[in-house]
C-alpha positions in Angstrom: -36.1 -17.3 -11.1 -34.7 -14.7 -8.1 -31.0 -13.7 -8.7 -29.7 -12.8 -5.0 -27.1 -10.9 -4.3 -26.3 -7.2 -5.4 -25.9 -5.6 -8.3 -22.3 -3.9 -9.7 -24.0 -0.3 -9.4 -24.9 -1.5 -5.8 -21.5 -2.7 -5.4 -19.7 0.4 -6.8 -22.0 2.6 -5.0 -20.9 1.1 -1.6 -16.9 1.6 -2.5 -17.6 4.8 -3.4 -19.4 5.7 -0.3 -16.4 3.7 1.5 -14.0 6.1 -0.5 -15.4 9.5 0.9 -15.4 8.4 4.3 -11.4 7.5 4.2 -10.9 10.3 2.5 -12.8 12.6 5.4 -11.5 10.2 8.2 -7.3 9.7 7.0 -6.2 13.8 7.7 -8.5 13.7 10.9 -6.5 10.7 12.3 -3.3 12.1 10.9 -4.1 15.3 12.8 -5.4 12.9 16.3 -1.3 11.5 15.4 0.5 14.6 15.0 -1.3 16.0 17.8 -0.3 13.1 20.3 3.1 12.9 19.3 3.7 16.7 19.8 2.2 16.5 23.5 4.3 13.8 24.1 7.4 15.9 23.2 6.3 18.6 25.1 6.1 16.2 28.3 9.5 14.8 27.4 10.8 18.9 27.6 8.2 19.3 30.8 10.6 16.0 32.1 13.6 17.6 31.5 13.1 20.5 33.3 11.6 19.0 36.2 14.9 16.2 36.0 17.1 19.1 36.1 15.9 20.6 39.0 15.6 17.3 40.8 19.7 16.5 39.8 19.9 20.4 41.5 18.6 19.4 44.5 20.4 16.1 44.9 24.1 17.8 43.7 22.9 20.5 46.8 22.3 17.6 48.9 25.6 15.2 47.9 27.5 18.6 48.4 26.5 18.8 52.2 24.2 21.9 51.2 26.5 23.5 49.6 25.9 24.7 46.4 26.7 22.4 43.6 29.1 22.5 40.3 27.8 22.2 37.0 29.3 19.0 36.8 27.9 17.9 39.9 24.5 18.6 38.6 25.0 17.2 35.0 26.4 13.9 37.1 23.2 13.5 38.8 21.1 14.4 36.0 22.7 11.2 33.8 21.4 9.4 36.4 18.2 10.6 37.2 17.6 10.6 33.1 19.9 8.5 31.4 18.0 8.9 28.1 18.8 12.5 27.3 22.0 14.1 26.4 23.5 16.5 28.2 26.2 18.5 26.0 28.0 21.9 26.5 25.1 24.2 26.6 22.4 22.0 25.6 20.0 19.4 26.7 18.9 16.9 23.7 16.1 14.3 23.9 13.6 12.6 21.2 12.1 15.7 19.4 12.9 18.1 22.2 15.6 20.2 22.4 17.2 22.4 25.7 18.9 25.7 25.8 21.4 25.7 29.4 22.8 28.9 30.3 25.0 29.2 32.9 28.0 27.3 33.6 30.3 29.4 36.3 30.2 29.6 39.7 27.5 31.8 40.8 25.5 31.8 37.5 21.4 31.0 37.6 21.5 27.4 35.8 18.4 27.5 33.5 17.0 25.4 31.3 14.8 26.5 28.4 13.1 23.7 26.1 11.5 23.9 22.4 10.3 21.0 20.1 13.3 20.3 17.8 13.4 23.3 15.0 10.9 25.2 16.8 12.4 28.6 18.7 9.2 28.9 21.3 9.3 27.9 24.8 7.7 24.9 26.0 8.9 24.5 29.3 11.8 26.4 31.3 13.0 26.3 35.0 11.3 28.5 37.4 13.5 28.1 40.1 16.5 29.7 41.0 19.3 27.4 40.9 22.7 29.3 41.4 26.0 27.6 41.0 28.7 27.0 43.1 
């Protein structure tokens, strides 16, 4: 009589094989993970700046061409990107976080983002944005 099927060594041999290859595959896709969500974050930061130079432009325009407060701009940037926190002196979104310097009239307003506990620059205005 034939016995069909497999035998345990077979068997073993197949969830062993099984074993090494999630073993070799779980830190790749871990990496493929970490890797997305940190390009994601520095997008988000990439946003910000771009948003606050937007809010700039539309604070210059709401003012008649003149140039805008700080206030004026951190109005129009709540609008523009109601997801992100603007607080004294810093811009805070989902893993990202901004330095803003400048707050007087007649200051540059720049923005300088990092990934959140990270001190290197991912994305910082380029333009000169002065305050009014």
């Amino acid at each position: 009589m034939k016995n069909k099927g497999f035998t345990l060594i077979e068997l073993l041999a197949v969830i062993v094989i099984l074993a090494i290859i999630a073993l070799i595959a779980t830190p790749v896709i871990l990496n493929i993970i970490d890797d997305a969500r940190t390009g994601a974050y520095e997008n988000s930061a990439k946003l910000i700046v771009s948003t606050v130079e937007k809010s700039y432009a539309g604070a210059y325009m709401a003012n008649d061409g003149k140039t805008p407060s700080l206030t004026a701009v951190q109005t129009q940037f709540a609008k523009d990107m109601p997801d992100a926190k603007w607080e004294t002196g810093k811009i805070t979104a989902e893993g990202v976080e901004c330095t803003v310097t400048g707050s007087n009239a007649k200051d540059n307003l720049v923005v300088d983002c990092h990934l959140t506990g990270e001190t290197t620059s991912i994305a910082k205005t380029n333009s000169t944005m002065t305050l009014g």
